[in-house]
C-alpha positions, 0 to 999 in steps of 0.5 A: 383662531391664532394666537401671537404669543406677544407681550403687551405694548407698556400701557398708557393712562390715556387708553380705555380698559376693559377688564374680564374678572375670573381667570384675569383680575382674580383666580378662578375658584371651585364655585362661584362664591368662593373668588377672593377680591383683596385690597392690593387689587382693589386699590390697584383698579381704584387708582388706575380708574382715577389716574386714567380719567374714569377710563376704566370698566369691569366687563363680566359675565356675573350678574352685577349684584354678585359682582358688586357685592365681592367688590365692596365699595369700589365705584366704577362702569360695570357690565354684566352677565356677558354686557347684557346689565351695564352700568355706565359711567353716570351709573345708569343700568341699561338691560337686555331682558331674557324672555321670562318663559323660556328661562322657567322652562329651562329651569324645570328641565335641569331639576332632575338632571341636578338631582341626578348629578350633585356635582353640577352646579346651575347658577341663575344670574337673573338675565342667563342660566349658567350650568358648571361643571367644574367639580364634574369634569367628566360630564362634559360633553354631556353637559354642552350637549344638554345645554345646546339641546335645551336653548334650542327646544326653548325657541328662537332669541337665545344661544349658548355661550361656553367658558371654562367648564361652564355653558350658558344658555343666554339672549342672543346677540349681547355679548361683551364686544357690544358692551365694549361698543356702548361704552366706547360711544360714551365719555371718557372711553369715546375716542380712546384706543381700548384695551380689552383683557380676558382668558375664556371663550366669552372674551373673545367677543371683547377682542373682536371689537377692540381688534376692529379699532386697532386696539390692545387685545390681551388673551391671559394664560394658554388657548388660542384666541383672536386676541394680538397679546398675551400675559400668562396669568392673574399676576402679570395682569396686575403687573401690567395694569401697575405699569400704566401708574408708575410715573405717578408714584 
């Protein structure tokens, strides 16, 4: 993959946006738990949502209920857990179901390994098994290899999906390019040109899809990525998206 060190075209309000959370609207934190959402943010996703026809959706991979209860009382399309829940734009919740064996059994494997290693930190999002290792940095390979190993002996239907100091072991063949799709057939994203912004590995599922579409593909801070632009962190993200309602104000 290459990266085309590019600023972002000035946003429109008749696009469809597709935003990552951790590392693209907020900075990422230690644990999970620790992310601030303040009002500036909020206020800003609320307006931009109104302003562009409700054209605005939160494509993550935390589970909805934690995504839902840092945002408070902002109502808008939510996919989840790497676009396996989505909520769409009538606020109906469509799931694709992990196989409830598979992820016991992977649970009762990393208990021992956890007990051995206080700095890992397995979150159970409902749907995916999140293993981090961001306060363990040095265990790295022995954390993805661990994890390949696991979503392997589990059987077939799952696969590994690696972030920032994070492997996942998840369902197979939903990830947040095809919750960009389902969206994008629906009303009032059909038609639009999409954007999609993110900044781990995870995203780049989003930038496929919106690249197909000869759509706005914006990759936050360093690494190579598929996507066609790029903005250096959480702030310019914001500054960005506040273009999109300048003549408004």
């Amino acid at each position: 993959m290459t990266l085309r060190p590019a600023f972002p075209p000035p946003p429109s309000l008749d696009w469809a946006y597709f935003l990552d959370v951790d590392g693209t609207l907020i900075d990422i934190a230690d644990m999970p738990d620790a992310i601030r959402v303040d009002t500036t943010l909020l206020d800003l996703i609320t307006r931009l949502h109104g302003a562009s026809g409700g054209a605005v959706a939160l494509v993550t991979g935390r589970a909805l209920s934690d995504l839902e209860h840092h945002l408070g009382g902002l109502s808008l399309p939510l996919a989840g857990q790497h676009g396996l829940e989505r909520r769409d734009v009538a606020g109906r919740l469509w799931i694709h179901a992990a196989p409830p064996a598979a992820k016991f059994a992977i649970k009762e494997a990393l208990a021992p390994v956890l007990a051995r290693h206080p700095g890992l930190l397995l979150e159970d999002k409902g749907l995916t098994l999140a293993l981090h290792y961001r306060l363990a940095p040095q265990l790295a390979a022995y954390v993805h290899q661990l994890m390949s190993r696991l979503a392997s002996s589990a059987g077939p239907g799952l696969e590994l999906q690696r972030g920032k100091r994070v492997v996942e072991i998840k369902p197979a063949g939903i990830d947040k390019g095809t919750a960009v799709a389902e969206y994008l057939a629906e009303p009032p994203f059909k038609g639009r040109r999409p954007v999609f912004i993110g900044d781990d590995l995870n995203d780049e599922h989003g930038f496929a899809v919106v690249n197909k579409l000869d759509g706005v593909s914006i990759k936050v801070g360093k690494g190579a990525s598929c996507a066609h632009f790029r903005l250096p962190g959480v702030a310019a993200v914001h500054r960005w998206l506040g273009d999109a309602l300048k003549g408004l104000r």
